[in-house]
DOVOTI-814280 format. One record per residue: residue number from 1; residue in three letters; x, y, z of N, C-alpha, C in turn. Coordinates in pm, 1 decimal, padded with zeros to 6 digits. Each point is the difference from the previous one (the first is absolute). Layout:
NUM ALA X Y Z X Y Z X Y Z
...
This chain:
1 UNK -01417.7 02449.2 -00142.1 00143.8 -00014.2 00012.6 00045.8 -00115.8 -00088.4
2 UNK 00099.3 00026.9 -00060.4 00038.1 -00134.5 -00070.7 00134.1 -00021.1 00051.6
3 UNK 00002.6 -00114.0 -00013.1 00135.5 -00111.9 00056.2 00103.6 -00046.6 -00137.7
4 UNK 00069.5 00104.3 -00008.1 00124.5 -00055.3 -00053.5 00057.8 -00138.0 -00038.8
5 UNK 00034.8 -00051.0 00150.3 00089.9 -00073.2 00044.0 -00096.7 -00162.4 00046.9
6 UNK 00036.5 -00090.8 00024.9 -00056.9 -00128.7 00075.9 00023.7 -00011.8 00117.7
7 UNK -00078.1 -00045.9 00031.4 -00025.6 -00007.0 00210.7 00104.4 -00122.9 -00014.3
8 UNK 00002.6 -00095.2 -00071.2 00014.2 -00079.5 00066.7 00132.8 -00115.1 -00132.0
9 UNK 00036.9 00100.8 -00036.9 00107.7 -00020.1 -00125.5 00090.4 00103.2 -00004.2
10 UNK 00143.8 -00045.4 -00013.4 00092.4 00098.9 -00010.6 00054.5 -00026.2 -00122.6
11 UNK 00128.7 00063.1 -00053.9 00073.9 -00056.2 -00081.7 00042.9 -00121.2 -00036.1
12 UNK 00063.0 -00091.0 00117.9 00040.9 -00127.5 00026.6 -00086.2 -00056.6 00138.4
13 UNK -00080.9 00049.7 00048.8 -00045.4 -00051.7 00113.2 -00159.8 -00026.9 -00015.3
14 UNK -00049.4 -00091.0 00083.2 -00121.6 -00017.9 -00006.9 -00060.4 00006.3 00162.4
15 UNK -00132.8 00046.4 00048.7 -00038.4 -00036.7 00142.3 -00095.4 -00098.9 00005.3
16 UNK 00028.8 -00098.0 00049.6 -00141.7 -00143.9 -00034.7 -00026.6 -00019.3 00119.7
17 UNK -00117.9 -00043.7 00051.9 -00052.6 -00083.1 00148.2 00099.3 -00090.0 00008.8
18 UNK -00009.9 -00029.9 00152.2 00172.2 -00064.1 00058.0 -00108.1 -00132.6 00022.8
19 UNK 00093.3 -00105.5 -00051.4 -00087.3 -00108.6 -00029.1 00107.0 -00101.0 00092.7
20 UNK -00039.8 -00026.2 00147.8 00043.5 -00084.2 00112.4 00063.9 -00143.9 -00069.6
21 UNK -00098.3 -00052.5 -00089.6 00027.6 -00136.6 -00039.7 00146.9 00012.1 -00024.1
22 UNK -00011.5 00091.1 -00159.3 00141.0 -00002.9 -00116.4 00130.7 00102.2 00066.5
23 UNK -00028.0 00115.7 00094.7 00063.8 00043.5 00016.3 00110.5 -00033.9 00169.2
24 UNK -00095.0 -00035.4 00061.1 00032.3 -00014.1 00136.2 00170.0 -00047.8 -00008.6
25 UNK 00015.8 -00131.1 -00081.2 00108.0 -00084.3 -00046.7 00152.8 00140.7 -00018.8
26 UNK -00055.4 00051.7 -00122.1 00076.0 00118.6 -00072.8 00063.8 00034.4 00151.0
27 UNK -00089.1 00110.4 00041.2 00023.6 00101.3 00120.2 00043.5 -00054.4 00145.7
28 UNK 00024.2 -00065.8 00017.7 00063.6 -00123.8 00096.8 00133.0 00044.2 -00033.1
29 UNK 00020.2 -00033.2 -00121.4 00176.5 00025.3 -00041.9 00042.0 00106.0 00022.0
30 UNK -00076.1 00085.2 -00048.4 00039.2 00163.1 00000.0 00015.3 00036.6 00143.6
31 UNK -00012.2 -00087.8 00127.2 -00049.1 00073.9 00148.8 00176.6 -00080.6 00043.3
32 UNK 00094.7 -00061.5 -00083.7 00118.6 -00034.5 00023.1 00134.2 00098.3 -00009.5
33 UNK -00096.5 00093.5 -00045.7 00087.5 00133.0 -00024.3 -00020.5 00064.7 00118.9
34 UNK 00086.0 00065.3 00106.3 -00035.3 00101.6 00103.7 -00116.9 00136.8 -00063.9
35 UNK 00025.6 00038.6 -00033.0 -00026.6 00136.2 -00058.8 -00186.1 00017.7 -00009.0
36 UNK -00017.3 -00148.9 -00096.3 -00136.0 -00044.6 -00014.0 -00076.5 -00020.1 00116.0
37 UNK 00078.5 -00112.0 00067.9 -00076.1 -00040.2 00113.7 -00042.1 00125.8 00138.7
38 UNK 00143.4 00073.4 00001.3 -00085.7 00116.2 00073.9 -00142.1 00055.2 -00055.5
39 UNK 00046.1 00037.1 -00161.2 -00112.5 00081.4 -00043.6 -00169.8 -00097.5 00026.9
40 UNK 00023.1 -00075.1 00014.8 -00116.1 -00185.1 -00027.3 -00006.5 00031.9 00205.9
41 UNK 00028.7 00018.6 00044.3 00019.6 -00011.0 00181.7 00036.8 00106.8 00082.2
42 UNK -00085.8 00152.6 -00012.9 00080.2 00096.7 00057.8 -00035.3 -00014.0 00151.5
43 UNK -00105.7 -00065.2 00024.7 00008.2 -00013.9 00138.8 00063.3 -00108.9 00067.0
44 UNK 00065.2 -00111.7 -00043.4 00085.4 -00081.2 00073.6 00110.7 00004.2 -00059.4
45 UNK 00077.3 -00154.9 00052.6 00166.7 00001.4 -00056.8 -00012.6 -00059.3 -00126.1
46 UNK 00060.8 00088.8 -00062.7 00037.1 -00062.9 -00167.6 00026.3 -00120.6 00006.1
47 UNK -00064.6 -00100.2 -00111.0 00070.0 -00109.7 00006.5 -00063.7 -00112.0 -00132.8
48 UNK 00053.9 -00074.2 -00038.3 -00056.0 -00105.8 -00101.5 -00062.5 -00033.6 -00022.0
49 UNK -00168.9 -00022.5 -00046.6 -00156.6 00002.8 -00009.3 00038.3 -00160.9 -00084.8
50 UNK -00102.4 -00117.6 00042.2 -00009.5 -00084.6 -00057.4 -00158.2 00011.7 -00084.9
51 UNK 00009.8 -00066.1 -00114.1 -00074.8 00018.7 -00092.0 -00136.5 00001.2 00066.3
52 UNK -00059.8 -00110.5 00119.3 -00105.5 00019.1 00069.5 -00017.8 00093.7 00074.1
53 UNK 00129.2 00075.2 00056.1 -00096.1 00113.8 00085.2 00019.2 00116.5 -00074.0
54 UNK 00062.6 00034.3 -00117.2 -00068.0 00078.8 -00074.2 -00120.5 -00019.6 -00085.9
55 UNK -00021.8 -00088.9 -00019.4 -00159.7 -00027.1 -00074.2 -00071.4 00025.2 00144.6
56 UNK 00013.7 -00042.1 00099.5 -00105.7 00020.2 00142.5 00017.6 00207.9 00031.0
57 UNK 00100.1 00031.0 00011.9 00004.6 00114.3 -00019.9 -00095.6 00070.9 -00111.0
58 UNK 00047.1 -00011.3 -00090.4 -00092.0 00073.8 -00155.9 -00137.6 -00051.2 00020.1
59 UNK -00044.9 -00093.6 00015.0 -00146.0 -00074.8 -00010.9 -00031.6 00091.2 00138.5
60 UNK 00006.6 -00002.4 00109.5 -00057.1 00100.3 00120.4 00031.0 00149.6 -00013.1
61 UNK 00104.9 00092.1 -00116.9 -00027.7 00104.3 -00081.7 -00119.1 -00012.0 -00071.0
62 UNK -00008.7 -00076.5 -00081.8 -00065.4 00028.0 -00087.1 -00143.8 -00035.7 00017.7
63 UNK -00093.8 -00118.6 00147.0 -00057.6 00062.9 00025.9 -00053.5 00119.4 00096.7
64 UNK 00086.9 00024.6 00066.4 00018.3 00159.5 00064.6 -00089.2 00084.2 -00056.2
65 UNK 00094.9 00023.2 -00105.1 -00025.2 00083.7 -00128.1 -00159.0 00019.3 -00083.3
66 UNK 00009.7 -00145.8 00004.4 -00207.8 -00002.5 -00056.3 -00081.5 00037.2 00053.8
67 UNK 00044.5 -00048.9 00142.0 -00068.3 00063.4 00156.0 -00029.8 00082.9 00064.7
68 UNK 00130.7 00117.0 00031.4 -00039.9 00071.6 00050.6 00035.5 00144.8 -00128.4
69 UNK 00066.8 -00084.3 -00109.3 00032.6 00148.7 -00137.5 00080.7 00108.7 00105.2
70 UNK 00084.2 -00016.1 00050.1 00150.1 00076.6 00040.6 00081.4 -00066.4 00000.2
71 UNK 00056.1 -00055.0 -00095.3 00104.9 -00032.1 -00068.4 -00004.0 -00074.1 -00141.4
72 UNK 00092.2 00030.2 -00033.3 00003.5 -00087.1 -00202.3 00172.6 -00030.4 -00057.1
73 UNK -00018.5 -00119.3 00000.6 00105.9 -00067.3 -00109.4 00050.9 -00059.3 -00128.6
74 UNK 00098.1 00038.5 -00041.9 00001.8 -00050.1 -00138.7 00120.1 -00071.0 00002.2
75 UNK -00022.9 -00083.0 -00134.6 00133.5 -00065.4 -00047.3 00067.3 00099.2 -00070.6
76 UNK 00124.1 00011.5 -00023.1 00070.9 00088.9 -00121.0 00053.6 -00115.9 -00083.3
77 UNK -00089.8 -00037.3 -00130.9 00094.0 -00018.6 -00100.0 00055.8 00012.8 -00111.6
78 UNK 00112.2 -00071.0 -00083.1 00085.4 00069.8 -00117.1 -00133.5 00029.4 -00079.2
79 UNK -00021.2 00065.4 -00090.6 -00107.8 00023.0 -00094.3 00006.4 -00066.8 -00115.3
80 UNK 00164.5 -00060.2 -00046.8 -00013.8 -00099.9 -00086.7 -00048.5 -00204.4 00015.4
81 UNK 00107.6 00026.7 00110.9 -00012.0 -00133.6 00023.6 -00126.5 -00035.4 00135.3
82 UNK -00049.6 00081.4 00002.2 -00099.6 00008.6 00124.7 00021.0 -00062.6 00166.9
83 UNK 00139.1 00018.0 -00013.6 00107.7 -00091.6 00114.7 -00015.3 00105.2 00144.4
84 UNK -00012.4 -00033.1 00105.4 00004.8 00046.7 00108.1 00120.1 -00001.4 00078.1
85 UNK -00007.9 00183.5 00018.4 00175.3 00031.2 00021.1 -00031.7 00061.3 00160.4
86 UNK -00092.1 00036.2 00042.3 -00065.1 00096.4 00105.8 -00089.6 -00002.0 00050.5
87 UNK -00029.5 00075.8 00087.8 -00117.2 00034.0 00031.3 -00045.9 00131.6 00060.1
88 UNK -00098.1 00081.9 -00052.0 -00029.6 00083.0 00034.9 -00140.6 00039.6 00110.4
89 UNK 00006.9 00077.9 00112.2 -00056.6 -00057.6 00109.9 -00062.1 00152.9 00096.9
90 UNK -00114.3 00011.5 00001.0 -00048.2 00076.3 00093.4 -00088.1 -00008.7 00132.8
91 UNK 00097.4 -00103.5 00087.6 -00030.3 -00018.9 00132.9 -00084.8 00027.4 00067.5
92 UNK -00031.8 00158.0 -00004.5 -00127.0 00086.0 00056.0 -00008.8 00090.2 -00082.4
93 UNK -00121.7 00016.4 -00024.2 -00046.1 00122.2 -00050.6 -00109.9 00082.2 00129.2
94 UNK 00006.1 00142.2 00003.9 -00068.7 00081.3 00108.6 -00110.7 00039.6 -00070.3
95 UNK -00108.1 -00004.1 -00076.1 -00102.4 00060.3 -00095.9 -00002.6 00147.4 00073.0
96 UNK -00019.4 -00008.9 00171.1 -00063.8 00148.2 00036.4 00134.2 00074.1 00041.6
97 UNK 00095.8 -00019.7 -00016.8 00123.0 00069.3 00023.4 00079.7 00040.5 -00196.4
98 UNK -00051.0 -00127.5 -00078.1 00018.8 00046.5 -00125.4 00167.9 00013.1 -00029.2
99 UNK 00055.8 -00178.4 00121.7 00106.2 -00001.3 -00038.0 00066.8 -00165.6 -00000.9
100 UNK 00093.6 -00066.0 -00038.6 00045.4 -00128.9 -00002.4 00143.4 00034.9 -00001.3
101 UNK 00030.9 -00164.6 00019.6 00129.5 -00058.2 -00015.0 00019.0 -00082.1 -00113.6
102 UNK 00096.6 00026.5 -00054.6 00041.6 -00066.6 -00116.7 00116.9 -00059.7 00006.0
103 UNK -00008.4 -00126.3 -00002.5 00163.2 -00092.4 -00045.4 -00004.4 -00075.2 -00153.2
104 UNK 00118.5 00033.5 -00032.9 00013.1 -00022.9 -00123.9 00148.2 -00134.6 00013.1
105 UNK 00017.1 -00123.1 -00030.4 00058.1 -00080.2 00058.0 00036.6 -00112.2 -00135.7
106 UNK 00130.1 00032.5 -00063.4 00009.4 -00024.2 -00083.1 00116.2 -00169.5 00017.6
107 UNK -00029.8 -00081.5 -00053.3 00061.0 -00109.5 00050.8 00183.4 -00068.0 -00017.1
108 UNK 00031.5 00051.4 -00108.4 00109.5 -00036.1 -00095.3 00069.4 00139.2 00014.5
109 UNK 00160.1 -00007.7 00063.5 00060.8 00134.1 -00031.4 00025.1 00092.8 -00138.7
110 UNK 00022.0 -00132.9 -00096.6 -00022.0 00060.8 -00137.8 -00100.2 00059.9 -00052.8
111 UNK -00104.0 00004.2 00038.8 -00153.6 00031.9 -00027.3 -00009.2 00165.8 00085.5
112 UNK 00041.7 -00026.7 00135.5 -00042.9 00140.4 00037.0 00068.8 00110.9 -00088.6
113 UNK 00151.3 00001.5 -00041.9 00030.7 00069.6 -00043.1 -00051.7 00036.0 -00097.8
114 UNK -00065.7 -00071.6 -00066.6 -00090.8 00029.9 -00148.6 -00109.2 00054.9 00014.6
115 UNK -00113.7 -00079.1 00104.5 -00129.8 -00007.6 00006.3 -00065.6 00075.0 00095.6
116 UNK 00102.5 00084.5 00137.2 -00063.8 00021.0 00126.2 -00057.5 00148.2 -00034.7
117 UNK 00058.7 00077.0 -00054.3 -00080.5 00121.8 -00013.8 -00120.7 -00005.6 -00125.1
118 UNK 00023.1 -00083.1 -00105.6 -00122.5 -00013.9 -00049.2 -00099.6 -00052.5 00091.4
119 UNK -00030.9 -00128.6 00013.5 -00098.3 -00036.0 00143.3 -00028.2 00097.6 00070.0
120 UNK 00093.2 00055.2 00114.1 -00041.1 00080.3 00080.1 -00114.7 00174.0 -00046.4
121 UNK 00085.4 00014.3 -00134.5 -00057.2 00131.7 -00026.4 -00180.1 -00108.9 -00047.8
122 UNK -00036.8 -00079.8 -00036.7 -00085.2 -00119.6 -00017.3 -00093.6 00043.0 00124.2
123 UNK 00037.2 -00034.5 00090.9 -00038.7 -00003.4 00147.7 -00041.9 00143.0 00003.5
124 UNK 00076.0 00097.2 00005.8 -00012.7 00115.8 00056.1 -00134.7 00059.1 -00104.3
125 UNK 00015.2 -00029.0 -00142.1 -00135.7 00044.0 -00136.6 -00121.6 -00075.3 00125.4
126 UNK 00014.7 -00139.0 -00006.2 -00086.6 -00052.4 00065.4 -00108.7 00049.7 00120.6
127 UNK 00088.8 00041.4 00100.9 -00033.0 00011.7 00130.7 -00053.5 00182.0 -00009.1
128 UNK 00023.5 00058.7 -00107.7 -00029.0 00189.9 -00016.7 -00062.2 -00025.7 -00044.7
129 UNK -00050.4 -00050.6 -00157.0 -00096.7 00004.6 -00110.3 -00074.7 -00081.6 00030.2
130 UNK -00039.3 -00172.0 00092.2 -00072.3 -00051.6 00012.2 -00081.9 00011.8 00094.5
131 UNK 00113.1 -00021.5 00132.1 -00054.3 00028.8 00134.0 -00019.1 00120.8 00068.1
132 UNK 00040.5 00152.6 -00080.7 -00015.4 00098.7 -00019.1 00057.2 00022.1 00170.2
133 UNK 00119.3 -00055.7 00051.0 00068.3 00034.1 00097.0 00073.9 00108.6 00013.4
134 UNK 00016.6 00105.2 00080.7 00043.2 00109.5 00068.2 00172.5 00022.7 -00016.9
135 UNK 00031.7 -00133.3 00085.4 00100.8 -00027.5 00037.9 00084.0 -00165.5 00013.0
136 UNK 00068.3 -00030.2 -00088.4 00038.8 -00145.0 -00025.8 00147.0 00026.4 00082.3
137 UNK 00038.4 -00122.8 00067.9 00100.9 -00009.8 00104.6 00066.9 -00142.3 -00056.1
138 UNK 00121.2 -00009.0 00040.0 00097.2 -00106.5 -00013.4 00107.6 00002.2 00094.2
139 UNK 00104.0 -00155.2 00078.4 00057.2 00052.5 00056.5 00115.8 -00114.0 -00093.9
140 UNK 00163.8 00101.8 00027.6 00096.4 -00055.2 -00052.5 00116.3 00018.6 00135.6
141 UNK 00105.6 -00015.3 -00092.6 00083.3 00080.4 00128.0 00163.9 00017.0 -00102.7
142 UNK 00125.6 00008.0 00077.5 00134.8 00082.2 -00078.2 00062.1 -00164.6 -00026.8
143 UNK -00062.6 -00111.3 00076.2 00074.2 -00133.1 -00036.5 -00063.3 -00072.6 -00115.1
144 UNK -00107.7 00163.0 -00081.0 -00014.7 -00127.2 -00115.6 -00016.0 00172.0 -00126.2
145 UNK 00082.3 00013.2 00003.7 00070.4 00129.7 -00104.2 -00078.5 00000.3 -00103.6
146 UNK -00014.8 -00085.9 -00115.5 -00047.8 00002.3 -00120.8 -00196.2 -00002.6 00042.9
147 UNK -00011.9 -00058.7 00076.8 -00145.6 -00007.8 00003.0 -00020.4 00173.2 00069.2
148 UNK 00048.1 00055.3 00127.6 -00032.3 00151.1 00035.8 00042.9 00067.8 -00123.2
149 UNK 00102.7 00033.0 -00087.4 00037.4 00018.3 -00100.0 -00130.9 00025.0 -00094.1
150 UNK -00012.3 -00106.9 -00086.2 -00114.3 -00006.0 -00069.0 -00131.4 00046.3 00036.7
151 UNK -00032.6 00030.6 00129.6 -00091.7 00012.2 00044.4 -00046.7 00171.1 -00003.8
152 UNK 00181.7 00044.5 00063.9 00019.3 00183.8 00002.1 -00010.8 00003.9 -00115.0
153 UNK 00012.7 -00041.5 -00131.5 00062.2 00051.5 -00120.4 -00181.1 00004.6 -00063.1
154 UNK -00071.0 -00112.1 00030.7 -00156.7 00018.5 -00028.6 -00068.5 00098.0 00050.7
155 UNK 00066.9 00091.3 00098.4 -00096.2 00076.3 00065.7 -00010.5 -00011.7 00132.6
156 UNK 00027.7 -00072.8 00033.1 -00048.1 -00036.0 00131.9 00081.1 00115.1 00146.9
157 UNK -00037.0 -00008.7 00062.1 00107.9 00086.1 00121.1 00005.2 -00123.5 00133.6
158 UNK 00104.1 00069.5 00073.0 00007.5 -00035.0 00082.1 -00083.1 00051.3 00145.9
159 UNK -00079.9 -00075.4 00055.3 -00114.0 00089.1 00128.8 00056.0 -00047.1 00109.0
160 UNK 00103.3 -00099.5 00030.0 00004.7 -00075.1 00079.8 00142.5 -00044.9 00090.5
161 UNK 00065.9 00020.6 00087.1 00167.4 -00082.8 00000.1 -00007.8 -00076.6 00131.6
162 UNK -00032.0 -00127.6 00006.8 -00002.5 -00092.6 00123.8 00165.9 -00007.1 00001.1
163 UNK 00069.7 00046.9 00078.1 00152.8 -00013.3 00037.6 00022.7 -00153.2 00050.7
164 UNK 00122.9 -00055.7 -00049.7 00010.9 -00126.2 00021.6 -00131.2 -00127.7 00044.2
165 UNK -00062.8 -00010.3 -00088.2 -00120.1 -00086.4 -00033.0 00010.6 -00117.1 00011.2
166 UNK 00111.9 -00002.4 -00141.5 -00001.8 -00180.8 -00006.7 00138.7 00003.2 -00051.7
167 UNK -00025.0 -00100.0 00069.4 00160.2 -00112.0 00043.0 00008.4 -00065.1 -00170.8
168 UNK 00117.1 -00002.0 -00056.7 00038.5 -00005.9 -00149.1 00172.1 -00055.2 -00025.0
169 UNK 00056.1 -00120.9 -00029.7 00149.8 -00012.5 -00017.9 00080.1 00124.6 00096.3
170 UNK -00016.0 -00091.7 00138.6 00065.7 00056.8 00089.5 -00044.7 00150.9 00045.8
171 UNK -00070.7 00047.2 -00027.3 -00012.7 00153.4 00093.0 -00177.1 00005.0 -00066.6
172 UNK -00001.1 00148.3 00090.4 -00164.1 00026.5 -00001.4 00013.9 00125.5 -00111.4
173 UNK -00129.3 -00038.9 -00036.6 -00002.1 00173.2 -00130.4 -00161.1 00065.4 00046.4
174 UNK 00027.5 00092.5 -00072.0 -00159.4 00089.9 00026.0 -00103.5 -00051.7 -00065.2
175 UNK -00112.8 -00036.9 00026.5 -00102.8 -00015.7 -00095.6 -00059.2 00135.3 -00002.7
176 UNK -00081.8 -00012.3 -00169.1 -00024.4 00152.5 -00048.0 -00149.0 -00042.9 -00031.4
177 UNK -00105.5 00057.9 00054.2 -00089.8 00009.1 -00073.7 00001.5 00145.3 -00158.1
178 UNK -00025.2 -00057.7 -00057.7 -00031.5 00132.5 -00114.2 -00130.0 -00013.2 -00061.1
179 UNK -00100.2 00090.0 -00049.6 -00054.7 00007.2 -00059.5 -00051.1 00101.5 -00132.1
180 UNK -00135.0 00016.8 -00028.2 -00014.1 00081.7 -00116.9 -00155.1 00078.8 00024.8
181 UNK -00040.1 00120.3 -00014.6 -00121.2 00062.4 00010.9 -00055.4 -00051.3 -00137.2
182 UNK -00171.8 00001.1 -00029.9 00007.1 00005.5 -00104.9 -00044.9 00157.7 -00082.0
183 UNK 00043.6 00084.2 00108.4 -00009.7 00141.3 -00124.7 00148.8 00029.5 -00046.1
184 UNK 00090.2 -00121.1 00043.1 00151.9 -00001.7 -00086.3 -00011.6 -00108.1 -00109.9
185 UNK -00091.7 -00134.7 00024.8 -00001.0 -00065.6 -00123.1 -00095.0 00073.0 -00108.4
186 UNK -00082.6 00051.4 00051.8 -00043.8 00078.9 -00125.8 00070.8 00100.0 -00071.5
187 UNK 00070.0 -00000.1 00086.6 00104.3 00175.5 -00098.6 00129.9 -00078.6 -00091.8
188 UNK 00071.2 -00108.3 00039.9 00082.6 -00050.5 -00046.4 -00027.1 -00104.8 -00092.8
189 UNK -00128.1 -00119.9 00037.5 00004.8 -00092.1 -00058.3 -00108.7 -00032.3 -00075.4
190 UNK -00166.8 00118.7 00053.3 -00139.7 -00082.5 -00026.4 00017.0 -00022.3 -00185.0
191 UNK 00088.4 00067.3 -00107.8 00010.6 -00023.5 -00071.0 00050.9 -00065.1 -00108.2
192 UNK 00094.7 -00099.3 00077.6 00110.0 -00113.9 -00047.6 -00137.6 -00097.0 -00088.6
């Protein structure tokens, strides 16, 4: 089989090991945005990450990850300036179910609009062609438009509608899980 494309290089994007020291600082900021910090905290209340407990966070990912190998993280950065805008993140991986979660968590509003479906489609090459997964999952919801948006427009579907979920500028919205098979990334994308 030959590989086209780079695992781990896009057009403008790069995927590098998430490096606690240099980055922790960065991604602290980015968790001042609502949007982020849910995506950074789906099991508690969103809220402002100081530079130490996201380095304590990522450093107990990342050795998780060495440990028990069900889960893997990356930095996302620019490919020119090698600047860290994101992070791209697979929480769990199932090896004998032959399926994960993927968050794709882009830091700067100006950036997602540019950068989130490159990354993500990143993630998704990643997690089919590397980890030779079944089924890749993500969850979004209708209070963050451009990210479900980008996500339907990659392929992705919707599997999922938690009715009034989370509490968002005054009212509750649905959270959506969506995801992607990979006998649809192979038909649409294994050749980008």
């Amino acid at each position: 089989m030959m590989f086209n494309t780079q695992l781990f290089e896009s057009q403008s994007l790069l995927l590098d090991p998430y490096d606690p020291e240099k980055d922790a600082s960065i991604e602290a900021g980015f968790t001042r945005r609502w949007d982020y910090a849910w995506g950074c905290q789906l099991s508690s209340e969103p809220h402002p990450l100081a530079s130490v407990q996201v380095k304590k966070k990522r450093e107990e990912q990342l050795k998780r990850a060495s440990e028990s190998r069900d889960s893997v993280l990356f930095a996302i950065r620019l490919r020119d300036e090698g600047r860290l805008i994101g992070v791209l993140e697979f929480p769990w991986v199932s090896w004998s179910n032959r399926t994960t979660w993927m968050k794709v968590l882009i830091g700067d509003e100006s950036h997602k609009g540019r950068y989130l479906a490159e990354a993500a489609k990143m993630g998704l090459r990643y997690a089919f062609e590397e980890l030779d997964m079944a089924l890749v999952a993500s969850s979004t919801g209708e209070f963050q438009p451009q990210v479900l948006h980008t996500l339907l427009d990659i392929g992705m579907r919707v599997y999922v509608r938690q009715r009034q979920m989370v509490y968002y500028h005054t009212r509750y919205w649905d959270r959506l899980i969506v995801g992607m098979l990979q006998m649809d990334w192979k038909t649409n994308f294994s050749e980008e």
